[in-house]
C-alpha positions in Angstrom: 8.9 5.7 25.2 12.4 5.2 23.4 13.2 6.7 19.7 13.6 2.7 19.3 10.3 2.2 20.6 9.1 4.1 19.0 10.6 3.2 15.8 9.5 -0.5 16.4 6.1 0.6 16.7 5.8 2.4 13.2 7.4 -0.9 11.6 4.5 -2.7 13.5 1.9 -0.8 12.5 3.3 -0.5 9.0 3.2 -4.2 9.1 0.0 -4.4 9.7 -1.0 -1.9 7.7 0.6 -4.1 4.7 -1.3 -6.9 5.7 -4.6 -5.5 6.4 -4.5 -4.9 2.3 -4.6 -8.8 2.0 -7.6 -9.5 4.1 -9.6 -6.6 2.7 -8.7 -8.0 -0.6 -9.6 -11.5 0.3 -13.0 -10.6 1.7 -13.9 -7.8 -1.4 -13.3 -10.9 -3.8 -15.1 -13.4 -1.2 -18.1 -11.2 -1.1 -17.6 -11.2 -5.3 -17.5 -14.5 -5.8 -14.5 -13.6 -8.0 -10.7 -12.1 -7.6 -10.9 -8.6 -7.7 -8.6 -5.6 -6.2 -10.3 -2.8 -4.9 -8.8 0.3 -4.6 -8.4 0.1 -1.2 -5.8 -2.5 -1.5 -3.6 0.1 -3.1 -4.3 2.8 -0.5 -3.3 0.6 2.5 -0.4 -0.8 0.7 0.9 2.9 0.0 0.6 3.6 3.3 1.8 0.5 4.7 5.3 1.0 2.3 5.2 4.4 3.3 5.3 3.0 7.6 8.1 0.6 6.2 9.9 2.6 4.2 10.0 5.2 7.3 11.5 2.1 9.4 13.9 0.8 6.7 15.1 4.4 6.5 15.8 4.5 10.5 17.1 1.1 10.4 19.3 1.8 7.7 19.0 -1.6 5.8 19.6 -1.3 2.1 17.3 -4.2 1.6 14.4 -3.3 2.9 14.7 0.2 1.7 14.9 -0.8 -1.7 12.3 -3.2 -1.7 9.7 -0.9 -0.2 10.7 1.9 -2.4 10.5 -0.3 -5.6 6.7 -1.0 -4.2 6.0 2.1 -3.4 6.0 3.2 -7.1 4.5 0.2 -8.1 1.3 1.3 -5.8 1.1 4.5 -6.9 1.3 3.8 -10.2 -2.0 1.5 -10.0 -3.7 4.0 -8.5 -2.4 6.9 -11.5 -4.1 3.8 -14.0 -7.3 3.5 -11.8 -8.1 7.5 -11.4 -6.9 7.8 -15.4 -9.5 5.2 -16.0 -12.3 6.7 -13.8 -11.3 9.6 -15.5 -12.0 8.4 -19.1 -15.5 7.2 -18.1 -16.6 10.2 -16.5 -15.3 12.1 -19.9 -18.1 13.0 -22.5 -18.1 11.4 -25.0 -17.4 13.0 -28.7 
């Protein structure tokens, strides 16, 4: 296997990775009968930005690497909110 294959591959699987957060998202809300995020959607897109942001890094497009870097903030704030949150409920209350 090439570096470029291999490089091809992690943009792949980041790919799918990014898009695997859609259909568990679809389905969680399906099975809810409403929309809802679970935190799961923010895991696999963290790790799907991460994949991509590897592979816009390699590639070197400017682009790319600013749009996944932009995201990848955005998911780990959400997931800073949902733990705070979690957090706050499991706190005792005065």
């Amino acid at each position: 296997m090439t570096t470029e294959q291999m490089w091809i591959g992690v943009g792949l699987l980041g790919q799918a990775v990014f898009t695997g957060r859609f259909a568990l998202q679809w389905i969680y809300s399906e099975i809810r009968k409403e929309s809802v995020i679970p935190k799961g959607f923010w895991y696999l897109s963290l790790v799907g930005s991460a994949l991509l942001l590897s592979y816009a890094l390699y590639r070197e497009d400017p682009v790319f690497i600013i749009g996944q870097s932009f995201g990848f903030v955005v998911y780990i704030r959400n997931l800073q909110l949902i733990f705070k949150r979690l957090k706050n409920q499991d706190a005792p209350a005065d």
